[in-house]
C-alpha positions in Angstrom: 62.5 128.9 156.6 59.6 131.2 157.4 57.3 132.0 154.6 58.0 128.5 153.5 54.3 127.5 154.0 51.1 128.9 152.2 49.0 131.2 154.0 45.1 130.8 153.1 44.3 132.0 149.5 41.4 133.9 148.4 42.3 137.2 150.6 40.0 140.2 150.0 40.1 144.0 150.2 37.4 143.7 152.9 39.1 141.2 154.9 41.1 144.9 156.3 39.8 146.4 159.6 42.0 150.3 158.7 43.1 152.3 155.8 47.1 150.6 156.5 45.4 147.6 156.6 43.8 148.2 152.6 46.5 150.0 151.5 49.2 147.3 152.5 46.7 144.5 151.2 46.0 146.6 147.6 50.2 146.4 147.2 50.1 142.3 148.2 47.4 142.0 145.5 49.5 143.8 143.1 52.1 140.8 143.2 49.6 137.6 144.0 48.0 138.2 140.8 46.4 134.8 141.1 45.1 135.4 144.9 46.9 132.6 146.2 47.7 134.3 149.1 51.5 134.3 148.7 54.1 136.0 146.6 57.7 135.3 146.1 61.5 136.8 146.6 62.0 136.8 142.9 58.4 138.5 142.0 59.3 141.2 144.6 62.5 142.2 143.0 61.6 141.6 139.6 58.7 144.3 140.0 61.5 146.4 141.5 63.5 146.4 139.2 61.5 146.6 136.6 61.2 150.2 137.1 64.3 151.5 136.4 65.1 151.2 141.1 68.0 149.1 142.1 68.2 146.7 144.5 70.8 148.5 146.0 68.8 151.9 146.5 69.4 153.1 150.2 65.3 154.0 150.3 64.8 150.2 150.3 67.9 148.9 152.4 65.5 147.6 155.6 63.1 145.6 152.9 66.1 144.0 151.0 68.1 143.0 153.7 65.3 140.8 155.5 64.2 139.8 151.3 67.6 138.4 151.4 67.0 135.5 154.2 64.6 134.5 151.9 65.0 132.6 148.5 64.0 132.7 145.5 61.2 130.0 145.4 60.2 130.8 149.2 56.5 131.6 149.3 55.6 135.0 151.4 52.7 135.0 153.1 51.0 138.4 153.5 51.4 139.4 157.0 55.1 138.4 156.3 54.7 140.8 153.2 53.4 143.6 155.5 56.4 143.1 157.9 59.0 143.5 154.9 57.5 146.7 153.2 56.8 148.6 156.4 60.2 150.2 156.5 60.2 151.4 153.1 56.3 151.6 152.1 56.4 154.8 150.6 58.9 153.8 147.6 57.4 150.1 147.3 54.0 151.7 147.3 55.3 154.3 144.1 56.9 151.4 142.8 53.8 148.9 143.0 51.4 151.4 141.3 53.4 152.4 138.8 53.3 156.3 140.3 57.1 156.9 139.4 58.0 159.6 136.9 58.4 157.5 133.8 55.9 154.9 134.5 56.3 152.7 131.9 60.6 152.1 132.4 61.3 149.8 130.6 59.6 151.3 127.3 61.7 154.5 127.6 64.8 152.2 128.7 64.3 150.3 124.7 64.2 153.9 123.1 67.5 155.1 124.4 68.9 152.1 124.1 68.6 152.4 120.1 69.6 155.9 120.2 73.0 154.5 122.2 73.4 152.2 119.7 73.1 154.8 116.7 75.3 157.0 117.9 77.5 154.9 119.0 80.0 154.5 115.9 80.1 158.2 115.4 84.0 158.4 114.4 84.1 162.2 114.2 86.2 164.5 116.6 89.2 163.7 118.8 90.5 163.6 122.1 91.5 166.8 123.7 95.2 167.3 123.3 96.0 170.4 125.5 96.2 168.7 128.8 98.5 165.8 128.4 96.7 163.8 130.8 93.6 163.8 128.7 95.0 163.1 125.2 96.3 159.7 126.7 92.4 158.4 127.2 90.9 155.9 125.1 88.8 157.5 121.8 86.8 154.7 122.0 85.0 154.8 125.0 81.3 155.8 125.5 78.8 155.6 128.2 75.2 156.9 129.2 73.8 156.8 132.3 70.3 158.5 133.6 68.4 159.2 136.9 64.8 159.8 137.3 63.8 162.7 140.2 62.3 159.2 141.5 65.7 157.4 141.4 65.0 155.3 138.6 68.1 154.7 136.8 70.2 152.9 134.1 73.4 153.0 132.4 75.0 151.6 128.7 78.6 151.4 127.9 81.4 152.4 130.1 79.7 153.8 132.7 81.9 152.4 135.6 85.0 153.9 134.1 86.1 157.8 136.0 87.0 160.5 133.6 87.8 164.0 135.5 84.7 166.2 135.4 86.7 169.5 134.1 84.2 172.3 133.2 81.5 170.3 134.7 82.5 171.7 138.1 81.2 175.2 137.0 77.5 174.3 137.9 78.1 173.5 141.0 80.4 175.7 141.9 78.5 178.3 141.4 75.8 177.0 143.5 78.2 176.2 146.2 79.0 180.3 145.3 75.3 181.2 145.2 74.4 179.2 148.9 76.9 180.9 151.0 76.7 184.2 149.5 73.5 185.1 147.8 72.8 185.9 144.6 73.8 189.7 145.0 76.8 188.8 146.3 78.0 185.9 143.9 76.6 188.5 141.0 78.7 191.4 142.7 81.9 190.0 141.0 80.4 187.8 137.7 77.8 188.7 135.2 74.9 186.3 134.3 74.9 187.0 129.9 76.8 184.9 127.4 79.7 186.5 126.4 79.9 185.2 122.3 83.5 184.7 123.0 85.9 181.8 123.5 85.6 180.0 126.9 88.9 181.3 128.1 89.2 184.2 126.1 90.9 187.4 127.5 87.9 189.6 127.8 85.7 191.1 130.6 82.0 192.6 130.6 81.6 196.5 130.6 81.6 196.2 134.2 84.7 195.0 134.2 83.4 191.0 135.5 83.6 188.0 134.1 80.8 187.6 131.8 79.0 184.4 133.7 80.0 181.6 135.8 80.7 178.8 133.1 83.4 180.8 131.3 86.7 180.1 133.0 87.4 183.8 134.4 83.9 183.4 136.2 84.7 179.4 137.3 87.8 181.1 138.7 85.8 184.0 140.4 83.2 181.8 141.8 86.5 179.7 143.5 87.3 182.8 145.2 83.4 183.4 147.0 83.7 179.4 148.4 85.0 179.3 151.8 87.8 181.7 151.8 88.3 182.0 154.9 89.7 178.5 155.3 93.2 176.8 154.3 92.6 175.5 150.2 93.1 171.9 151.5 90.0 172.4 154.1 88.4 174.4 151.3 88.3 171.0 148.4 87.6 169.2 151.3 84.5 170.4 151.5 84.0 170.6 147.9 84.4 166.9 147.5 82.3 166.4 150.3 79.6 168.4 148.3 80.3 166.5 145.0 79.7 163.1 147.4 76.7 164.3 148.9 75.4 165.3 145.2 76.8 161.7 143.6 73.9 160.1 146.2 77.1 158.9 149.0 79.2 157.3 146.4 82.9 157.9 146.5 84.0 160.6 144.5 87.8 160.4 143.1 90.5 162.8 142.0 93.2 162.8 139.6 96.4 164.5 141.2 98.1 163.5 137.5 95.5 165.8 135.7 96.1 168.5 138.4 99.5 168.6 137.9 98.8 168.8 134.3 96.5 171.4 134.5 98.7 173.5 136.3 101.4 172.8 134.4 99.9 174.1 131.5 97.5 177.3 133.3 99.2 180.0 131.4 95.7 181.4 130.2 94.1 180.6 133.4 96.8 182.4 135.2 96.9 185.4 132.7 92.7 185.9 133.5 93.3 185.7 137.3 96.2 188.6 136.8 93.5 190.4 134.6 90.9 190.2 136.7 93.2 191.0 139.7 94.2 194.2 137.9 91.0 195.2 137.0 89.4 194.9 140.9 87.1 192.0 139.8 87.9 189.9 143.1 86.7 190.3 146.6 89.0 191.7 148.8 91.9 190.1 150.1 91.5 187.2 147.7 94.4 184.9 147.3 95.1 184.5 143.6 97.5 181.8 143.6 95.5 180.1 146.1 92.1 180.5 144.1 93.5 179.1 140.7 95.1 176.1 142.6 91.9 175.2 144.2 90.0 175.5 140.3 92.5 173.1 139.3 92.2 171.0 142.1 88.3 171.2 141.2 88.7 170.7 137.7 90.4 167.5 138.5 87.6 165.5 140.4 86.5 162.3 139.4 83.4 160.4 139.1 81.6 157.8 136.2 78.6 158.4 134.3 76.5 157.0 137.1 77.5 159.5 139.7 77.2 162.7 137.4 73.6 161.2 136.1 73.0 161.6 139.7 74.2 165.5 140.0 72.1 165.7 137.0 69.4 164.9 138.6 69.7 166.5 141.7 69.6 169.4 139.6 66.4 168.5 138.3 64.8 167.6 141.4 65.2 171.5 142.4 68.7 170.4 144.7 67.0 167.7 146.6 69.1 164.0 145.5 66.5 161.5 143.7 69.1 158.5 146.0 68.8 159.8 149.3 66.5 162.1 149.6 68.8 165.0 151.3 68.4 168.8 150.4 71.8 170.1 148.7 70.5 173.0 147.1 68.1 175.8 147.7 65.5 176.0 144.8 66.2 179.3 143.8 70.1 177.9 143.3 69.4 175.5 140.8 66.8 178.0 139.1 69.7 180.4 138.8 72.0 177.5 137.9 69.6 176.0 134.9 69.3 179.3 133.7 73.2 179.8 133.2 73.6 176.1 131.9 71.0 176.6 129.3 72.0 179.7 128.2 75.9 179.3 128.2 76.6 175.5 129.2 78.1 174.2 125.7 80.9 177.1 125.3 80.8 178.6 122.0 78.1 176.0 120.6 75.4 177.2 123.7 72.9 179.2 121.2 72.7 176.5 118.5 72.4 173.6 121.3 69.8 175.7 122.9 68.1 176.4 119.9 68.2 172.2 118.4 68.3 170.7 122.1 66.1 173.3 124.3 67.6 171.6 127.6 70.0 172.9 130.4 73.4 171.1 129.7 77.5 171.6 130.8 80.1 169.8 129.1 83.4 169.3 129.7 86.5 169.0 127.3 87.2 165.5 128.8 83.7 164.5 126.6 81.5 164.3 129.5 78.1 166.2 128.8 75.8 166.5 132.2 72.4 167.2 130.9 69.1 168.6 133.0 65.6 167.9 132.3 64.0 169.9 134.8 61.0 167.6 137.0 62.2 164.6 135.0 65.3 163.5 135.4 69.6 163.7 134.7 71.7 162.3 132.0 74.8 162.2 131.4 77.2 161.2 128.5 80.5 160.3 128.3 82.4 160.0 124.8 86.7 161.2 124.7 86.2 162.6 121.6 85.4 166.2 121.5 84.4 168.4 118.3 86.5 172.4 117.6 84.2 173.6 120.0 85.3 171.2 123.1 81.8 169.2 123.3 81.8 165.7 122.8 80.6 164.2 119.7 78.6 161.5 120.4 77.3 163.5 123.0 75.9 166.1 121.2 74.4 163.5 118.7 73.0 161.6 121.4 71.1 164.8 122.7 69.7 165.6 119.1 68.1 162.3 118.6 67.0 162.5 122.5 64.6 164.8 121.9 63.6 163.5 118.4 62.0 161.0 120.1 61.1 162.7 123.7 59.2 165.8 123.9 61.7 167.0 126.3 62.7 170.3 124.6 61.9 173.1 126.7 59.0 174.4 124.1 57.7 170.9 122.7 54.9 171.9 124.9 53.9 174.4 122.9 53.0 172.2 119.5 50.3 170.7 120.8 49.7 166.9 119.8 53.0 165.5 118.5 54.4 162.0 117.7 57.2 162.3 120.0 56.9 160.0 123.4 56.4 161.4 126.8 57.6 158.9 129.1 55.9 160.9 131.7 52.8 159.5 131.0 51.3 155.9 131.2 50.8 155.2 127.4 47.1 153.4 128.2 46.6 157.0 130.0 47.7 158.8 126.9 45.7 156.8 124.6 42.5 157.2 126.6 43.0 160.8 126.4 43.4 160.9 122.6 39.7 159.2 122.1 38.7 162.1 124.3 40.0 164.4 122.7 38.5 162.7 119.2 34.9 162.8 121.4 35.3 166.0 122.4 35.7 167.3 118.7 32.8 165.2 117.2 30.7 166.8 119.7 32.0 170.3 118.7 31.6 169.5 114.9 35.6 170.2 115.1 36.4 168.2 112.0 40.2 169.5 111.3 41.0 168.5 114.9 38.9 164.8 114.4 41.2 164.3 110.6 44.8 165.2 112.7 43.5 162.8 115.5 43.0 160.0 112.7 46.3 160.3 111.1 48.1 160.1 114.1 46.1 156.4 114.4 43.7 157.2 117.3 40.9 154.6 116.9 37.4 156.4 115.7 35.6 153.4 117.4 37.3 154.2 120.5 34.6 154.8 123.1 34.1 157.2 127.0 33.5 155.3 129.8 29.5 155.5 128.6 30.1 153.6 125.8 29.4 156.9 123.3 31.7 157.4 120.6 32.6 159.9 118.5 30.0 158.9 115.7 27.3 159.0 119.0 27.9 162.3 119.5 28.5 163.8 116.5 25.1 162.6 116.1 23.5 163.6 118.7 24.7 167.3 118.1 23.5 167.4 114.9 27.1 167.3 113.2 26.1 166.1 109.5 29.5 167.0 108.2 31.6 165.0 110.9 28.6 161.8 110.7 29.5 161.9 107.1 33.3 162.0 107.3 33.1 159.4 110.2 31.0 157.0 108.0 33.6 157.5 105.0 36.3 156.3 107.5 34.2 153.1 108.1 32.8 154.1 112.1 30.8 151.3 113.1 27.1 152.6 112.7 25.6 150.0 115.4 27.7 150.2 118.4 25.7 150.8 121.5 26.2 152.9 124.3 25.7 152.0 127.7 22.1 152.5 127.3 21.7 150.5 124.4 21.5 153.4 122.5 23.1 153.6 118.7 24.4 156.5 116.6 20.9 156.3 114.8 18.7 156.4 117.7 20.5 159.5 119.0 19.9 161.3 116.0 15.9 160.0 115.8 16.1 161.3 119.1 17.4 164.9 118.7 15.2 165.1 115.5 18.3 165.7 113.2 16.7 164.2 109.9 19.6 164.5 107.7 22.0 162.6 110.0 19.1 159.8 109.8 19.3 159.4 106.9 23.1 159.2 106.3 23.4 156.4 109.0 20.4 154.7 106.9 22.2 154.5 103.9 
């Protein structure tokens, strides 16, 4: 086998003649932590996957299929290393230095595990009886899955198992709408403001349109502006050819059993096409009967957890898919799109989940949720039982203690320091920034900012890359009130900075005689 023999240990950084050469080298290094100038199969993939990308990502297929002729306990020399990663350097390299958008995975992986596990035995709500097809599906199932804008993802519970997407193909069918006919033209013949009315209530805007896209008047509207100029079986063609594209390639299903029972039982569906109809809403020479078939038809498409954390997150990668990389939608689509989906994405319970949530969602009355957080990544729940208002329970729950513990609301940003995580950011680079923040307000004298850094725990010891901590330069500013608080909280009076300076001889130094004689005590 090749790479069964060492290659010669102790390589160095300046052993490289180019900049491929160092950059290739810096990622062997990352993995021969001991410079014995091999690495193995099973330290490759367990750095992989350690970050939240599967083994199975298409972005690493070329690396993994030659990592397979190897085994575990085969030693890889670092030329054969080079050879490997060339085909997929770029993701390797964001994978070796830990530059994917939650750096730290695994950490963030822990936290919603717990908050799967908490929410878990909710027993509230039930399982959504006005489709007969629906009210057959286990209560008890329940399944999160999530995708990074990096492709970093994981799932919990019964995430392989399909549930029809119902009202979760509003979103997208509106940005299918939106790509082929613009936003004037999609917003021609539905409105963009929640209505405050029941998702498949009777009722039009002033303008006599639907009110927006994710009620079921404007789902049905937004039917009629996709392809119509093409036979309804061409026309879901291409839908599910979209939904595949979105899912990352996977196979998308679809329930003809639910389609016949959504039709079967389309009375109020058919009564807001006739409405509409009569009041002019629909382009002209739009095929009603056609046009609702097709919404049932899209109403009926399958997919798991997995797949829809993956629409999710094409959504939140601005319409480009985290899994292959391929453009879906414009920008401005899924800025439009969010927009709706934060504003009325939860039927009748859109204000309050704005409000306690703060994130673009859609749900669907089969208890899927598909949830956005914009640059970040896509989530999606799945839980049969469903509260008055059509959302699932545990779903709901499961966003409310998301964002307990995430600052991922839309305004956490504006509170300034907070307890909540930010997976975003490496915690050793959060921490660092938190002592400079403490610096920064002992040198200002700032001594309400330094007592909120110290009861969130941010060490008073902790020192710049000078060595100078806060007590140094409270002293050396001349801050008596902050030396005298620091002392209280037991600084250490005779650290020294990189100069071999202390807190006292800065203070000597700067001829601030009061602060003298506080450290002398």
């Amino acid at each position: 086998m090749a790479g069964s023999e060492q290659a010669p240990a102790n390589i160095n950084i300046t052993d490289t003649t180019n900049s491929r050469d160092e950059r290739e080298l810096r990622l062997f290094l990352a993995l021969d932590k001991q410079n014995q100038g091999f690495t193995t199969r099973r330290e490759i993939f367990r750095n992989i996957t350690h970050t939240g990308i599967c083994l199975k990502d298409a972005r690493l297929k070329e690396s993994v299929k030659v990592l397979e002729s190897y085994t575990d306990t085969d030693l890889i020399s670092y030329a054969e290393f080079c050879q490997i990663i060339r085909p997929n350097i770029s993701l390797i390299e964001q994978i070796l230095q830990a530059n994917l958008i939650i750096p730290e995975f695994s950490e963030s992986r822990r936290a919603i595990e717990q908050i799967f596990e908490t929410t878990k035995t909710i027993p509230d709500g039930e399982v959504a009886r006005y489709i007969p097809q629906l009210a057959r599906v286990s209560p008890e199932q329940y399944a999160v899955s999530l995708c990074t804008i990096d492709g970093q993802r994981f799932s919990l519970g019964d995430y392989q198992t399909d549930f029809c997407i119902q009202s979760c193909c509003k979103p997208i069918n509106y940005c299918l709408a939106l790509e082929e006919n613009g936003e004037e033209g999609v917003h021609k013949h539905v409105g963009r403001e929640p209505s405050g009315r029941g998702f498949n209530e009777l009722t039009l805007n002033h303008e006599a349109k639907p009110h927006n896209p994710m009620l079921n008047a404007g789902a049905i509207m937004c039917c009629s502006l996709i392809k119509p100029e093409i036979n309804i079986a061409d026309r879901f063609d291409y839908v599910m050819g979209q939904w595949k594209a979105l899912c990352g390639g996977t196979k998308v299903g679809f329930s003809n059993s639910v389609y016949l029972s959504e039709r079967a039982t389309a009375d109020r569906n058919f009564a807001l096409g006739y409405f509409m109809r009569e009041n002019k809403a629909f382009p002209e020479n739009t095929d009603l009967i056609a046009t609702l078939e097709f919404y049932f038809q899209c109403c009926s498409i399958e997919v798991n957890t997995e797949q829809m954390s993956i629409v999710a997150a094409t959504l939140a990668n601005g319409g480009v898919c985290p899994i292959t990389g391929r453009r879906i939608f414009k920008p401005k689509t899924v800025q439009n799109c969010l927009s709706l989906m934060s504003s009325c994405g939860m039927y009748d319970f859109s204000g309050e989940f704005a409000f306690t949530v703060g994130l673009p969602a859609k749900s669907g009355v089969s208890g899927v949720i598909m949830i956005v957080v914009p640059n970040v990544m896509g989530i999606c729940t799945w839980s049969p039982r469903v509260d008055r208002q059509g959302n699932s329970v545990q779903g709901i729950a499961f966003c409310k203690k998301l964002v307990e513990t995430f600052n991922f609301h839309n305004y956490d940003n504006l509170t300034g320091l907070s307890e909540k995580k930010d997976p975003r950011r490496n915690r050793l680079d959060a921490e660092t920034d938190r002592v400079i923040a403490m610096i920064w307000a002992a040198s200002k004298g700032d001594l309400t900012a330094i007592q909120r850094l110290v009861a969130r725990g941010v060490d008073i010891n902790g020192a710049d890359y000078d060595g100078r901590t806060p007590l140094h330069l409270a002293a050396s500013e001349g801050h008596a009130h902050i030396v005298q608080y620091l002392i209280n909280y037991k600084a250490k009076t005779n650290l020294k900075d990189r100069w071999g300076n202390t807190a006292l001889d800065d203070a000597i130094q700067n001829k601030h005689q009061e602060i003298v004689t506080l450290l002398n005590k």
